[in-house]
C-alpha positions as CSV (number, residue, x, y, z in Angstrom):
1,X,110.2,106.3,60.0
2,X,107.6,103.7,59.8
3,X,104.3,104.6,62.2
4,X,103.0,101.8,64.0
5,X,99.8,101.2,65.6
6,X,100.2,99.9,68.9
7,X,97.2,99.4,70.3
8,X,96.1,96.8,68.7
9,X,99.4,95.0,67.4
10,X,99.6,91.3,68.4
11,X,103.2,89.8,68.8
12,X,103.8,86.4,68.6
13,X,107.3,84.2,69.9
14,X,109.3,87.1,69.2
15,X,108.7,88.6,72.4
16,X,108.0,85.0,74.3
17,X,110.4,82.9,76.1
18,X,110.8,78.6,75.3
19,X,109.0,79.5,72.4
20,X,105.5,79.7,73.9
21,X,103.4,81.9,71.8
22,X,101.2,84.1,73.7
23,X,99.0,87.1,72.4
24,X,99.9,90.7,73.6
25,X,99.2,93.9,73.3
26,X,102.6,95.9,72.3
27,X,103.4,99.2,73.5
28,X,106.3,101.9,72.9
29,X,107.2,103.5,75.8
30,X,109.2,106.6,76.3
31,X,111.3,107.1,79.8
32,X,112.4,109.7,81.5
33,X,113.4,110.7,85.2
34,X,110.9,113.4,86.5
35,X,110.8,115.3,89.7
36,X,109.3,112.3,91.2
37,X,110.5,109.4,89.8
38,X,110.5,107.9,86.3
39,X,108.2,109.5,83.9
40,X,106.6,106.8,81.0
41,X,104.5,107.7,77.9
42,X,103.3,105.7,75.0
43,X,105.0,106.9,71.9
44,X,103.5,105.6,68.5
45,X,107.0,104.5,67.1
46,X,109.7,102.5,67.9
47,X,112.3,105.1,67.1
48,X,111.0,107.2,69.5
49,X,110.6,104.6,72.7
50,X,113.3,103.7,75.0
51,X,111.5,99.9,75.5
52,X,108.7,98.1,74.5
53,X,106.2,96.6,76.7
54,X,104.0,93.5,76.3
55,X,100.8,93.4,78.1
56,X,98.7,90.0,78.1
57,X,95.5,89.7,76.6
58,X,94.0,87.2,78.8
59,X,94.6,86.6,82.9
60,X,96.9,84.3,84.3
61,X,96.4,82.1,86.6
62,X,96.6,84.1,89.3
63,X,93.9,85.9,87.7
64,X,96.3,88.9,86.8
65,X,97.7,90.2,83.6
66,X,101.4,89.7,82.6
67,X,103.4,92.3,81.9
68,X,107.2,91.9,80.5
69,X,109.5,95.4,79.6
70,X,112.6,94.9,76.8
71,X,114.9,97.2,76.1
72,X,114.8,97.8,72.5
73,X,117.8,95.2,71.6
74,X,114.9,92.4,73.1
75,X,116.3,91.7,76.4
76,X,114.3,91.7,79.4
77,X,114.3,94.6,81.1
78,X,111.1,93.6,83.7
79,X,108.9,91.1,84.6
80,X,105.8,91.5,86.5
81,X,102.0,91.5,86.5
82,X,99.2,93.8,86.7
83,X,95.6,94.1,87.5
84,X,94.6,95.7,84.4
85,X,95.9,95.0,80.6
86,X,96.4,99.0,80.0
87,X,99.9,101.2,78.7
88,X,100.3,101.9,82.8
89,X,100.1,98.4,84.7
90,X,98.5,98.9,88.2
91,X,101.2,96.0,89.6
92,X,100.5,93.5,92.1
93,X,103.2,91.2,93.6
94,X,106.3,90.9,92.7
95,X,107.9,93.0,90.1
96,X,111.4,91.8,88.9
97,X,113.9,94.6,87.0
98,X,117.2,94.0,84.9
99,X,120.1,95.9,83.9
100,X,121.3,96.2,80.1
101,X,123.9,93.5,81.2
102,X,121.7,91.0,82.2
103,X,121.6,91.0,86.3
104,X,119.3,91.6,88.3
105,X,118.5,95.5,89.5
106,X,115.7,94.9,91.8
107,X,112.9,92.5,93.3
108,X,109.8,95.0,94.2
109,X,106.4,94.0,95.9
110,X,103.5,95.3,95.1
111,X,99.8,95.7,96.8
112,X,97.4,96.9,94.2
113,X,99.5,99.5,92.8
114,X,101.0,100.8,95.8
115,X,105.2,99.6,96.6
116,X,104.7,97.6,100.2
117,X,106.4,94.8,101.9
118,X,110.3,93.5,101.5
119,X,112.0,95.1,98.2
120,X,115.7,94.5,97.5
121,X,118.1,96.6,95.1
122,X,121.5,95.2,93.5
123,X,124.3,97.1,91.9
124,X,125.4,96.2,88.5
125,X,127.8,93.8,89.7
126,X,125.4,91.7,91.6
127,X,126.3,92.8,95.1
128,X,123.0,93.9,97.3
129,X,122.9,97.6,97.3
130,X,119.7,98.0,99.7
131,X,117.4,96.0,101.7
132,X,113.7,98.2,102.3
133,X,110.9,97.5,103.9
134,X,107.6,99.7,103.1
135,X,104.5,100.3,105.2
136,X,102.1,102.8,105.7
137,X,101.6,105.0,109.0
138,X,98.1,106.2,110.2
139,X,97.6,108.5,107.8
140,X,98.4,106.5,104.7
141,X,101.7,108.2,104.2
142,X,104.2,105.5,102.6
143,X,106.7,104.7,105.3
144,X,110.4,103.7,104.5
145,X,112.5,102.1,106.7
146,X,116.1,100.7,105.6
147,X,117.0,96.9,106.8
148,X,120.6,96.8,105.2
149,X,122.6,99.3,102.6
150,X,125.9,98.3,101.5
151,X,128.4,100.1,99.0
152,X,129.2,98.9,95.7
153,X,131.9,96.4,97.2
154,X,128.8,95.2,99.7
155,X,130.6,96.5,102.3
156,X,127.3,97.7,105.2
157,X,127.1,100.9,106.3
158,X,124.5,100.1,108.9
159,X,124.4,97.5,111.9
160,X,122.3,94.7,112.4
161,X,120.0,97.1,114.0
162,X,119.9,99.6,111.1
163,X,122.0,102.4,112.4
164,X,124.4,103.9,111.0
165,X,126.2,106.6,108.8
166,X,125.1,106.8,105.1
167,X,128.0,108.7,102.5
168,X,128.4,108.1,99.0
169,X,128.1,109.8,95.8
170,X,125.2,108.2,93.5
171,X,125.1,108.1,89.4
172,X,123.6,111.4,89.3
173,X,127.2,112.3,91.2
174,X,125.1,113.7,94.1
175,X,127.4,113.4,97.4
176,X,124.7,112.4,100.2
177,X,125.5,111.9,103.5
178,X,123.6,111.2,106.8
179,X,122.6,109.3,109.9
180,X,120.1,105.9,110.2
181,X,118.8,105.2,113.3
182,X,116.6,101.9,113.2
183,X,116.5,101.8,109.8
184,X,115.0,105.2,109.3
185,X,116.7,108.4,108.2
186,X,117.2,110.7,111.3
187,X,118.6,114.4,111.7
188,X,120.2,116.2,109.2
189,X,121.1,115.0,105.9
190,X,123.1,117.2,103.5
191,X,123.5,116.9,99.5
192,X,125.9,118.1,97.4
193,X,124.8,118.3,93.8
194,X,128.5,119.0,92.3
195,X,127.1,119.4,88.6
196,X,125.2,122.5,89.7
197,X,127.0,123.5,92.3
198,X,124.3,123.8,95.3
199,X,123.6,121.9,98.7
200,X,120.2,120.4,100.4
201,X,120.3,120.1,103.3
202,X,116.9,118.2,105.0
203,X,116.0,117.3,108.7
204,X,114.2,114.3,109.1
205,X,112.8,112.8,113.2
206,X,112.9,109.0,112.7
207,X,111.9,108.8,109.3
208,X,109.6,111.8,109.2
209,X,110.6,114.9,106.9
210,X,110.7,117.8,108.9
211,X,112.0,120.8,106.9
212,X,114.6,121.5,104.3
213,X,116.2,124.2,102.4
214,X,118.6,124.8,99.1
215,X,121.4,127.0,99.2
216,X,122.2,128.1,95.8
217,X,125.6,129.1,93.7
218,X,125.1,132.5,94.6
219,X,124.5,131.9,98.1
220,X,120.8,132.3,98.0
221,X,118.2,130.3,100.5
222,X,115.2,128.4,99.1
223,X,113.6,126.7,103.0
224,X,110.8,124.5,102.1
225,X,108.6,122.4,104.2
226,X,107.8,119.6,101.6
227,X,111.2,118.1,99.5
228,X,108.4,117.0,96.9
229,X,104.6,118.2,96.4
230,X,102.4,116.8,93.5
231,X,100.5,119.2,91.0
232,X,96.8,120.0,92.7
233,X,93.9,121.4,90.8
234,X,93.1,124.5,93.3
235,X,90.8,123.2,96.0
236,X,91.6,119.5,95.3
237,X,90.5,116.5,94.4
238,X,87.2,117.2,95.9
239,X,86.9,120.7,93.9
240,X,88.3,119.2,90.7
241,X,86.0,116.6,90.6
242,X,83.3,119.3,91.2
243,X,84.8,121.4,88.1
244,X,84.6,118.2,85.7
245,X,81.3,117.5,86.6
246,X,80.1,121.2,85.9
247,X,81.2,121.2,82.6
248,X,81.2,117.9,81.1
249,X,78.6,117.0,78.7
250,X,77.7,113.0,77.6
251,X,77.7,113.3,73.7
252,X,74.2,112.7,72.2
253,X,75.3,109.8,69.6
254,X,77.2,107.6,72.4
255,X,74.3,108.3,74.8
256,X,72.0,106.9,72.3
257,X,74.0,103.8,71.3
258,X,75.1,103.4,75.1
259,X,78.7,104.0,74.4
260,X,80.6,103.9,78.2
261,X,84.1,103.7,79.7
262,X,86.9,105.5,80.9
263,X,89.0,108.0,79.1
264,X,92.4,108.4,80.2
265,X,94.2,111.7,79.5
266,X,97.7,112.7,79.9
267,X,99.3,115.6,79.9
268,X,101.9,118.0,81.9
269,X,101.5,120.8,84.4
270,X,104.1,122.8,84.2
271,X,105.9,125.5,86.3
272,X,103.2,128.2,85.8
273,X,100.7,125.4,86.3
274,X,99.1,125.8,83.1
275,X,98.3,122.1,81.3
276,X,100.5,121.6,78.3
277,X,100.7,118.3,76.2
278,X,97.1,117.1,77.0
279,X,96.4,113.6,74.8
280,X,94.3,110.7,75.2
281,X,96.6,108.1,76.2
282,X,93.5,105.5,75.8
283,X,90.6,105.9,74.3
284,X,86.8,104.7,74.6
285,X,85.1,106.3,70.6
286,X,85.7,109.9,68.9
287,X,83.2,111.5,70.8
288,X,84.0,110.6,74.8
289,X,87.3,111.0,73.6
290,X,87.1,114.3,72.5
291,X,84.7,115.8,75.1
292,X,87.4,114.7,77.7
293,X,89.9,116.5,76.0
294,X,87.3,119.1,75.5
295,X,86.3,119.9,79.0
296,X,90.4,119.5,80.3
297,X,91.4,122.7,77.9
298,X,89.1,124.4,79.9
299,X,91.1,124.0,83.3
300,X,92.0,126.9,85.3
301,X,95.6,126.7,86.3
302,X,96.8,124.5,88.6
303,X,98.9,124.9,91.9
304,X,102.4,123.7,90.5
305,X,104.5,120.8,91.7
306,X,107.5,121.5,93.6
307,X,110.5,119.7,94.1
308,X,113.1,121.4,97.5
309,X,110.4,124.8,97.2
310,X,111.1,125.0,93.4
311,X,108.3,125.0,90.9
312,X,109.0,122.1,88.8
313,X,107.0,120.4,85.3
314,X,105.5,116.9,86.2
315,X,103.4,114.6,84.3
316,X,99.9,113.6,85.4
317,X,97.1,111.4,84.1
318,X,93.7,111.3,84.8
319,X,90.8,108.4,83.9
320,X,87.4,110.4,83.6
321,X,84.7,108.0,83.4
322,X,81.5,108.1,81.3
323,X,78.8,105.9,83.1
324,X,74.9,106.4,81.9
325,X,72.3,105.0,84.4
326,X,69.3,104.5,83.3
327,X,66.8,105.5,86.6
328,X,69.0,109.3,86.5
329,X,70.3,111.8,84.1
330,X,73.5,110.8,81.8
331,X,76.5,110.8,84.6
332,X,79.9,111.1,84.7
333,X,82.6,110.1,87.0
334,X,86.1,110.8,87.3
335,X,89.2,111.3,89.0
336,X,93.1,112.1,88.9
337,X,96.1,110.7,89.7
338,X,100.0,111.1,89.1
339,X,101.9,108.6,87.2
């Protein structure tokens, strides 16, 4: 297999619609579903990438980056734009997904990064699948509240009004079933997951998770409080960042040619939450680069993701940012954040 250097590989109108040559930067990407969603990581070869992304080099006109996804036989598989030109957009408006056959699989909005405002989702056969409408409560926490969800047929299972009773069996052959009431999931829900043979079942109080637990083959009870929690270094983001700054040292020969910029790391926690996998997904020189890397093999463990009270592995990235000022000692900042 022929290596190829992404990061600096510049595709002309084979990757451009009517022709209109544009320069890119060219990524592989590797997907997978996580715990939490979809899980993407640069891969160095095509062999090994599911798609291939395309990142512009310069700002559009709406002063944003575009950003288009093809699935490795060069058909669209998204179109959208970013606020930065990186592997891992940070989108912002509207971001547009395809099936392999060509229609369309969903219209998303984005506000810096974050999934808010009207999105819609369509089966593969064109039909509207699900009408959603996210916001944010008080505390920040994403809220998702339902405006229409129809079958494969389009047939609704909710009223005008958003109520209603929600059973089907998705692609991962999950039977789910359970109530809507204004649009937001209410009371019990239960979940059959037939290929392992257990069953969720999780409360919810207008749209607010409650409680849940798992009941296993053998009969056995996992009760949780949190369907899904994120990796956390122990103390938080407050103690990591404490942790980093301890032990992080600016390297002498990018101090002295005022070398700067953010190093972004990626790597897994797994189930013990030990960090496994830890790479530099983008680089600033050698040295920052290394001394990232350095300083993140030195982690304690973390407190592990879990998915329905089960430790699970999940994938996490972190930018750590080297920043010299100079009225004060060599500085750096940094934080972390799932992808």
């Amino acid at each position: 297999m022929k290596s190829l250097l992404t990061t600096t590989l510049l595709v002309t109108s084979l990757f451009c619609r009517a022709q209109e040559i544009k320069q890119v930067k060219t990524f592989f990407i590797k997907s997978q579903i996580s715990p939490f969603g979809r899980d993407e990581r640069k891969v160095d070869i095509i062999d090994s990438a599911d798609f291939i992304r395309t990142v512009s080099l310069e700002k559009n006109n709406e002063n944003l980056y575009d950003v288009t996804d093809y699935y490795l036989d060069k058909n669209i598989k998204s179109v959208s734009s970013s606020t930065n030109n990186n592997v891992m957009p940070t989108y912002a408006g509207n971001v547009i997904s395809y099936y392999k056959n060509g229609k369309k699989e969903s219209e998303e909005l984005y506000v810096t990064g974050k999934l808010l405002g009207g999105s819609t989702y369509y089966s593969k056969n064109g039909t509207i699948k699900k009408k959603v409408f996210y916001s944010l409560d008080n505390q920040k926490n994403r809220v998702e509240r339902t405006e229409e969800l129809n079958d494969s047929l389009g047939k609704p299972f909710l009223d005008k009004d958003g109520t209603g009773i929600y059973n089907e069996t998705d692609e991962d052959e999950q039977v789910i079933e359970g109530q809507y009431l204004n649009g937001l999931k209410d009371k019990e829900w239960k979940t059959l997951n037939s290929k392992i043979n257990e069953t969720y079942f999780d409360e919810y109080d207008k749209g607010k998770y409650i409680k849940g637990k798992t009941i296993e083959v053998n009969g056995n009870i996992i009760n949780y409080d949190d369907m899904e929690k994120l990796p956390e270094f122990n103390g938080g983001l407050k103690a990591f960042g404490s942790f980093l700054g301890k032990n992080l040292r600016y390297p002498a020969k990018a101090r002295d040619y005022n070398i700067q910029g953010r190093v972004y790391l990626s790597f897994d926690v797994d189930k013990d939450g030990d960090l496994i996998n830890l790479k530099v997904v983008k680089g600033v020189n050698e040295e920052l680069d290394n001394e990232a890397l350095r300083v993140m093999r030195m982690s304690p463990k973390w407190n592990p993701g879990t998915q329905r009270g089960r430790a699970v592995k999940v994938s996490y990235t972190v930018p750590i940012f080297f920043q010299l000022q100079t009225s004060s000692p060599s500085k750096t900042k940094h934080f972390g954040s799932y992808r």
